[in-house]
C-alpha positions in Angstrom: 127.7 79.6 80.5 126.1 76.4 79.7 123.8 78.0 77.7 125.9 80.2 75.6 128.6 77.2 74.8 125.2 75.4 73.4 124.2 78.6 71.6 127.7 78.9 69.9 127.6 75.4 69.2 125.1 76.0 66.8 127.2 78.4 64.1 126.6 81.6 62.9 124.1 80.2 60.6 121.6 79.8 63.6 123.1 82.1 66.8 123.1 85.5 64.0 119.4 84.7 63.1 118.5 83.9 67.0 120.0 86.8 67.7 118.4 89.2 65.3 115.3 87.6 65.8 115.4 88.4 69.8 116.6 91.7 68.5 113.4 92.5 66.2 111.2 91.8 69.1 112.9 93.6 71.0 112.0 96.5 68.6 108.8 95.9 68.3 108.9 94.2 64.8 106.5 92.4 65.9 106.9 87.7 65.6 106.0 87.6 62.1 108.6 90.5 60.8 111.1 89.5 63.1 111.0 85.9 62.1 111.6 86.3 58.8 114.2 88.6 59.2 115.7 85.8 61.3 115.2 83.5 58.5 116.3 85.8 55.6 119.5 86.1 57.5 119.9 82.5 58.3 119.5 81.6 54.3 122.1 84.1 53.7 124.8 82.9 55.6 123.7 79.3 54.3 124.2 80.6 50.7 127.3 82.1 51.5 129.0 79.0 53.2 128.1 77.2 50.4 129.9 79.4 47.7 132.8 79.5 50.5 132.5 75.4 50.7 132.7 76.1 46.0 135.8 77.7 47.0 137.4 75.8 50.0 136.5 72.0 48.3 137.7 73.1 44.8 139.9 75.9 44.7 142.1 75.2 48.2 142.8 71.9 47.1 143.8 73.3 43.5 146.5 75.8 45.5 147.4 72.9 47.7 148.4 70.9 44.6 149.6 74.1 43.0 152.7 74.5 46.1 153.2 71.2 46.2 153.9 71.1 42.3 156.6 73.7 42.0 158.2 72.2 45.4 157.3 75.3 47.3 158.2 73.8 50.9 155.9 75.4 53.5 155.5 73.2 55.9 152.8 74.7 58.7 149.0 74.6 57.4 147.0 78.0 57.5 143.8 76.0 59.4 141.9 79.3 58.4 139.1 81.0 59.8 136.8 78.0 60.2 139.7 76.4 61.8 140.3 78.9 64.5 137.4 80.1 65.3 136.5 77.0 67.5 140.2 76.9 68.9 139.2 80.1 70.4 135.7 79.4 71.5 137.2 76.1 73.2 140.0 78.6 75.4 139.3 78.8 78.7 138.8 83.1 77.5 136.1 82.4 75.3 133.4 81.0 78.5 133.3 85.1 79.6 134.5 86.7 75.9 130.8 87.4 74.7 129.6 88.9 77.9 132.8 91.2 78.3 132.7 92.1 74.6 129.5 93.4 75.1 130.1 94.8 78.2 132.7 97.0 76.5 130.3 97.7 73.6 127.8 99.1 76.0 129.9 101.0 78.2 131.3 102.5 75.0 127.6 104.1 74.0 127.2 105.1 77.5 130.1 106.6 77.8 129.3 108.1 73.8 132.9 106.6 72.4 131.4 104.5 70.0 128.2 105.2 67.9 128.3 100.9 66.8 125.9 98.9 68.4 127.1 95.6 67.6 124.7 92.8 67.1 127.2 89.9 65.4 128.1 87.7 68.6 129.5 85.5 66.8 133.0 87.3 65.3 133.6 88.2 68.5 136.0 84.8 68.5 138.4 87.7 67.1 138.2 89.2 70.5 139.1 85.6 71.9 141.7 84.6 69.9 143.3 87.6 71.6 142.6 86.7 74.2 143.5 83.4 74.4 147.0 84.3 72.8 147.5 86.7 75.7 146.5 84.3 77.9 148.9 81.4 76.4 152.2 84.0 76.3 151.6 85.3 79.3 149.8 82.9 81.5 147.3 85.3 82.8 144.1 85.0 82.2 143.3 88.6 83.7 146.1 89.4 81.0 143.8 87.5 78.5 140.7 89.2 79.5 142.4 92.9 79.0 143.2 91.8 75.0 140.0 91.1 74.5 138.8 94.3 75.9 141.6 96.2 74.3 140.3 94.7 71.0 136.4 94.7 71.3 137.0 98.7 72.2 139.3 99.0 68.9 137.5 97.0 66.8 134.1 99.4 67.7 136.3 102.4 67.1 137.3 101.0 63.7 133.5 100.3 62.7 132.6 104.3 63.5 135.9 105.4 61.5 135.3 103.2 58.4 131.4 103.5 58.3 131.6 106.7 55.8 133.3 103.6 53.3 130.8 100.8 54.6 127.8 103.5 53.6 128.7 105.3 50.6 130.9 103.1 48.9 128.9 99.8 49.6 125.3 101.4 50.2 124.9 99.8 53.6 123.1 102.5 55.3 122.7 102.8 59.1 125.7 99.5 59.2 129.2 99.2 60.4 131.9 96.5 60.3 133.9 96.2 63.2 134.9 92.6 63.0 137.6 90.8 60.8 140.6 90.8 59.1 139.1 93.7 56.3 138.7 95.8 59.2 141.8 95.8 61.3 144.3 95.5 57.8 141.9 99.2 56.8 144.6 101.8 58.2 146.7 100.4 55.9 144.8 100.7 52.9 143.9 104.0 54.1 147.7 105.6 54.5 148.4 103.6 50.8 145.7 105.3 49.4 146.9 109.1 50.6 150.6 108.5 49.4 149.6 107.4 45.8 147.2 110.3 45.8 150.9 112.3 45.7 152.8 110.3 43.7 152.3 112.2 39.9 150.8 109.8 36.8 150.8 106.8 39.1 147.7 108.7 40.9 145.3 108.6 37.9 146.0 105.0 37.1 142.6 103.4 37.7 140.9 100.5 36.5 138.3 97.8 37.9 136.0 95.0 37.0 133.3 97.3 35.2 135.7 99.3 33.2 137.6 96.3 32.3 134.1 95.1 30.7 133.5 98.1 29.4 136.8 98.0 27.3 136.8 94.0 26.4 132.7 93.8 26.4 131.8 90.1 27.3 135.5 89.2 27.9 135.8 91.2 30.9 132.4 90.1 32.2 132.8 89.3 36.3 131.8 85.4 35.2 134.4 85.3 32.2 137.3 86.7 34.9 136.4 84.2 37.3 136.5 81.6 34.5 139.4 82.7 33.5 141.4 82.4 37.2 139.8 79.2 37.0 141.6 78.0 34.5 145.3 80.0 35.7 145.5 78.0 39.0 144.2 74.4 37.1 147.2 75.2 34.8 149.9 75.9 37.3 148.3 72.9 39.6 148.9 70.8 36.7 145.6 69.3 36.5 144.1 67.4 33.4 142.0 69.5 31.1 138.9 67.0 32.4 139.7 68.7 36.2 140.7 72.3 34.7 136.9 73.6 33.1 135.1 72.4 36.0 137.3 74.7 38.2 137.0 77.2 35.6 133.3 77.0 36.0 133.4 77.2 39.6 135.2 80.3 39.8 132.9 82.2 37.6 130.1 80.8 39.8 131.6 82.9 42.9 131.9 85.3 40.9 128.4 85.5 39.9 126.4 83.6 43.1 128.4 85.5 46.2 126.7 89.0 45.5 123.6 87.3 45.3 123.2 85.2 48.3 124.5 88.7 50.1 121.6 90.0 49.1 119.3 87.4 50.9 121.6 88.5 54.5 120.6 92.5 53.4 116.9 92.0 53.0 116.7 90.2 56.3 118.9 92.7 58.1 117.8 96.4 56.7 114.5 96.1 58.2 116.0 95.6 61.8 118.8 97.9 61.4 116.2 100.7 60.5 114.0 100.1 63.6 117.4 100.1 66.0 118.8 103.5 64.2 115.0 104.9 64.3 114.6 104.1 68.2 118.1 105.4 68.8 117.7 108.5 66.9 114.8 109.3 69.0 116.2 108.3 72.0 119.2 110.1 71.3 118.9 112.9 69.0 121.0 114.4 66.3 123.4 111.2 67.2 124.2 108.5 64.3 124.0 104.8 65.4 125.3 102.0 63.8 124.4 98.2 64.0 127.3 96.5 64.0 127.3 93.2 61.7 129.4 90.7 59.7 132.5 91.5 57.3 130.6 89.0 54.9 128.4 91.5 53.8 131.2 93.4 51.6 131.7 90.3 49.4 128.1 91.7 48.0 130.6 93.7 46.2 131.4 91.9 42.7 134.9 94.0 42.6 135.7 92.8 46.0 135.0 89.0 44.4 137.2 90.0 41.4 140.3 91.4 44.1 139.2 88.3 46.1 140.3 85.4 43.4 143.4 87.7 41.8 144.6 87.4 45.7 144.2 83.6 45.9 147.4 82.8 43.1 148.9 86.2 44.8 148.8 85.4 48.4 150.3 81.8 47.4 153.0 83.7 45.7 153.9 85.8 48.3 154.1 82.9 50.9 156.8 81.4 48.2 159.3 84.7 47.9 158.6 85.7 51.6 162.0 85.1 53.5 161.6 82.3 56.2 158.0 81.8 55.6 156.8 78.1 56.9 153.4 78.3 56.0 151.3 77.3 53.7 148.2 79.5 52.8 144.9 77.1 52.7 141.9 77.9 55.0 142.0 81.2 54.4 142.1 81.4 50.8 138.3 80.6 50.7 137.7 83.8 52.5 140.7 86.1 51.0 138.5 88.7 50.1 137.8 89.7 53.7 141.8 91.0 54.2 140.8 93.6 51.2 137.2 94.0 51.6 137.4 97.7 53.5 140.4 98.4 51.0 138.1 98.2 48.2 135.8 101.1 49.5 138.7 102.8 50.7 140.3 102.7 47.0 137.1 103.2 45.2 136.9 100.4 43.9 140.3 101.1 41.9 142.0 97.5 41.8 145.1 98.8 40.8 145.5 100.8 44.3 144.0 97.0 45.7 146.4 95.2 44.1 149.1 97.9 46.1 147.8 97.8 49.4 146.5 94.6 49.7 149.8 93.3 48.9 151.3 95.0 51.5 148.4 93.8 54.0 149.2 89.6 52.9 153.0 90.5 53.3 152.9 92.0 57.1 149.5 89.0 57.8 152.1 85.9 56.8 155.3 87.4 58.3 152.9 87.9 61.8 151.4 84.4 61.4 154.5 82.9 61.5 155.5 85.0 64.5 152.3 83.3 66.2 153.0 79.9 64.8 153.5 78.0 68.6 151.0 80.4 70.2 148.9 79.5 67.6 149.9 75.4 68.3 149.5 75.8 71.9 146.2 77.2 71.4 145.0 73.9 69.1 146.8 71.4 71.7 144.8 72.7 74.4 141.3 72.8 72.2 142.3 68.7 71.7 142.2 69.4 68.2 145.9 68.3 67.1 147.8 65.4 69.0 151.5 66.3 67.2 152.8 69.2 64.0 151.9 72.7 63.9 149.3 75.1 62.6 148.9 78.7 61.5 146.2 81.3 60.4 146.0 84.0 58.6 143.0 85.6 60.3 143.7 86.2 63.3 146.9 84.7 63.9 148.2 87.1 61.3 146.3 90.0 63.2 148.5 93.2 64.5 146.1 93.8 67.1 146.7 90.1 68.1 150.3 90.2 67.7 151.4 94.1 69.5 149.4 92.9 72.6 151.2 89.6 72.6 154.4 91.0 72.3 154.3 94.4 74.3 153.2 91.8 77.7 156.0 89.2 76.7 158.6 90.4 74.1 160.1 87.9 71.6 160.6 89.6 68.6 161.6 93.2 69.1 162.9 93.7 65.9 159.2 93.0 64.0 157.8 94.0 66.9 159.1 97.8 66.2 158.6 98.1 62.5 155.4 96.6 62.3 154.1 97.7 65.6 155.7 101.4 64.3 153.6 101.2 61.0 150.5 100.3 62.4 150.3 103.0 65.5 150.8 104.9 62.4 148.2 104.2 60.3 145.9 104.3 62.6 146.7 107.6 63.7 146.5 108.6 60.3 143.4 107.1 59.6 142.1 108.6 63.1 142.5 112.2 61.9 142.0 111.7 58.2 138.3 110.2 60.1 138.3 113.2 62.2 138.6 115.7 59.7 135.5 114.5 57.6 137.4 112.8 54.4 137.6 109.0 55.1 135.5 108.8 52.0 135.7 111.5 49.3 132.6 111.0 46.6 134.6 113.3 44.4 136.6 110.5 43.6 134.6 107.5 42.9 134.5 105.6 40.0 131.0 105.0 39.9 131.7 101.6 41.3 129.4 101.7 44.7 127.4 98.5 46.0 125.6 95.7 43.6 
């Protein structure tokens, strides 16, 4: 246990490149091929934090400043992902998560109910924040190590159903994404996507970042839209002009340097995922395998960088008109893309079906997270990491999968508990047979919008 405390430790920028490192030789890649796969994947998730850092140090406080301005009142922080994921790590759940996680992922293959084998350790901290909710409603930690089985064996059902969208729409052959918020907030996007499919003139309306170039030329360039949001939320945050073109600036360097550090993460991964699906093909033959890896990949995807900044001023605004609401989106807003990442794919890259659904996704993540406000609390007293106030997230501690456990083992709010519990067995039903019946993805309706 001592040893995989001092592995996590490290971050995701050292225990994924350890990991797929071990993993190369393990395929016979050979030291030299496997350690620069290790590396490649290490610089990526460097360059990535980095334009997340862009966005947390310049645009979060710019939203921050933003609520504060018109008076909006939320009083509970959204600590985000980099917030809770060493809450959960520091549960008493998260010493035997990664073993059990992949316990379940193996048993899974054996038992041929998944076809993901999943080599990112470190987002199973998704698993054990469920866990470690269960584990704080309840007071069971056999109670807490049943949610995080219940969700490592979703999750890796999710990856297989949504892997026709994570190939063909994003180009990441032989990968899966079974982690994150994009992943579990999919069945929505999915059941969204079929009923405006039936709903006459509003089905054809389509536009995305490309055709919005190819109609306003430079203007509608990724870089001048980013610019452009830039300048929106330095407006409404009342900033000085001095404050409002760097932020401009900024923006349109997400824009531009997110698919491109991505790229650094894919050219140290493809080589190990095509050794694992070769071995396994052979192993197993006429079966499709998997690796299973992080939800950061899809923000390779400039459209899924354009949906991610419109959602930053969108999110805010639905934490303002959503009744009750306490908190205040922050953390998260660095990494908003991720809640409509899969959406994306699933909508073909049509923004004006992600603007739909992904609404609809922030409105049922903000009304759970502040269902899971003192769970949430409980869970950062006991990590030492606040002495007095409260704290939210929106990964996570907006999570369905997180909240129907919770509730089903110790019932507080029967009312949400039933609609939102009631549309999401539902959409994942849905999803299930629309999976099942071979059109999760239809190519007859793309856009021509696929992966950078």
């Amino acid at each position: 246990m001592a040893v995989i405390e001092y592995i996590l430790d490290l971050g995701p920028t050292v225990m994924l490149p350890l990991v797929i490192l071990v993993l190369g030789l393990l395929l016979r890649q050979g030291i030299g091929k496997s350690l620069r796969a290790g590396i490649m994947v290490g610089v990526g998730f460097v360059g990535v934090n980095l334009v997340i850092g862009l966005l947390t140090d310049n645009l979060g406080p710019a939203a921050q400043d933003m609520a504060e301005r018109f008076d909006l009142g939320l009083s509970v922080v959204d600590i985000g992902w980099p917030g809770a994921s060493p809450m959960a790590w520091a549960s008493s759940i998260g010493t035997i998560a990664i073993p059990v996680a992949v316990l379940v992922n193996i048993a899974m293959l054996v038992l041929k109910m998944t076809r993901v084998v999943n080599v990112d350790i470190w987002n199973i901290w998704h698993m054990t924040f469920t866990g470690a909710i269960v584990h704080i409603a309840t007071g069971s930690f056999w109670l807490g190590i049943v949610g995080v089985i219940i969700h490592s064996a979703f999750v890796y059902k999710l990856g297989d159903w949504f892997a026709p969208v994570t190939q063909k729409h994003f180009g990441l052959e032989g990968i899966a994404i079974p982690h994150g918020s994009g992943t579990w907030s999919a069945p929505f996007a999915v059941v969204i996507d079929s009923i405006l499919d039936r709903i006459p003139k509003i089905k054809k309306l389509n536009f995305n970042s490309e055709k919005i170039e190819e109609r306003f030329g430079v203007v509608g360039e990724p870089v001048v839209i980013g610019a452009f949001l830039g300048l929106v939320i330095g407006f409404l945050a009342g900033y000085p002009l001095s404050d409002i073109l760097p932020l401009a600036i900024q923006m349109g360097a997400v824009m531009v340097l997110m698919p491109t550090v991505v790229k650094f993460i894919m050219e140290g991964l493809v080589p190990i995922a095509d050794a694992a699906r070769g071995i396994l093909d052979k192993r197993f033959q006429g079966k499709e395998y998997y690796i299973g890896l992080d939800p950061a990949l899809l923000l390779g995807n400039s459209q899924v960088v354009a949906a991610s900044l419109i959602f930053v001023p969108l999110t805010i605004l639905i934490a303002v008109i959503f009744p009750g609401n306490e908190i205040l989106p922050f953390g998260d807003l660095a990494t908003i893309g991720f809640f409509i990442s899969m959406a994306v794919g699933i909508h073909h890259a049509n923004l004006f079906r992600t603007l739909i659904s992904g609404t609809f996704i922030m409105v049922i993540t903000i009304w759970i997270a502040n269902m899971t406000i003192g769970f949430h609390t409980k869970l950062a007293e006991n990590a030492g990491t606040i002495d007095g106030g409260q704290v939210a997230s929106l990964d996570q501690g907006g999570s369905p999968i997180t909240f129907i456990l919770t509730e089903l083992l110790q019932p507080q709010n029967i009312i949400p508990l039933i609609i939102i519990g009631g549309l999401y067995v539902f959409s994942v039903i849905f999803t299930y047979l629309k999976f099942k019946r071979g059109k999760m993805y239809d190519e007859e309706k793309t856009t021509g919008v696929e992966s950078e």
